[in-house]
N, C-alpha and C positions, 0 to 999 in steps of 0.2 A: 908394543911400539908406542912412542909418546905421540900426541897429536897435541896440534893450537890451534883452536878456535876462535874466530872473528866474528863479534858479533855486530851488526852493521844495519845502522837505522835507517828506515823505511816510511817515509814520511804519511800518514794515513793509512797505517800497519803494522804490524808484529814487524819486528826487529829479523832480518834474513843472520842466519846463521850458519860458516862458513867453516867447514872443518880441513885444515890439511895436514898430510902428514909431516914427520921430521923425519929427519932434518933435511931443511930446506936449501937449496944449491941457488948460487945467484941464477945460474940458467934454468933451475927448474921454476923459478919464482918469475922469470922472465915467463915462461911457456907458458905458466898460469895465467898471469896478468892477460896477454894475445889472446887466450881462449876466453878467459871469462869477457873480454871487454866486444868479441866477436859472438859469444852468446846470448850476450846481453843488447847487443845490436837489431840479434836476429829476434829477441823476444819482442822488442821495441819495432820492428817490422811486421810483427803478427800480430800486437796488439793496436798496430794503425791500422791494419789492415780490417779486421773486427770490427773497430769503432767505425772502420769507413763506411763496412756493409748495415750497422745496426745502423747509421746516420741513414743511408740512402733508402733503407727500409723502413724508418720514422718517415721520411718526407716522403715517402712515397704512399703513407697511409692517409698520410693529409693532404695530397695533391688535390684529390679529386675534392679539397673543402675547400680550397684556395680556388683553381682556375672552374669556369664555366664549363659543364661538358657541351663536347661538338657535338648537334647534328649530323 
């Protein structure tokens, strides 16, 4: 089976590399598009999500060098 590769830059990255197969139907190329742009959504909710826990778990290492503790 032939395939085409997309290779597609990644800015502070290796380049993502993107295989699919032929031949490509306008509506299979549509279902791709929907999937990839709804997994790439969901990647971008996991990785705020990460970054939100490592944020609150930095500031929470420094809290106690910021505020006064209470009596």
């Amino acid at each position: 089976m032939n395939r085409l590769q997309l290779t597609i830059p990644v800015p502070g990255n290796e380049p993502a590399l993107l295989t699919l197969p032929r031949p490509l139907t306008l509506d299979s190329l549509g279902c791709l598009e929907g999937a990839l742009a709804g997994r790439l959504a969901m990647l971008r909710r996991e990785l705020d999500h990460v970054a939100g826990e490592a944020g609150g778990v930095e500031y929470a290492s420094w809290r106690q060098y910021l505020m006064p503790a209470r009596q």
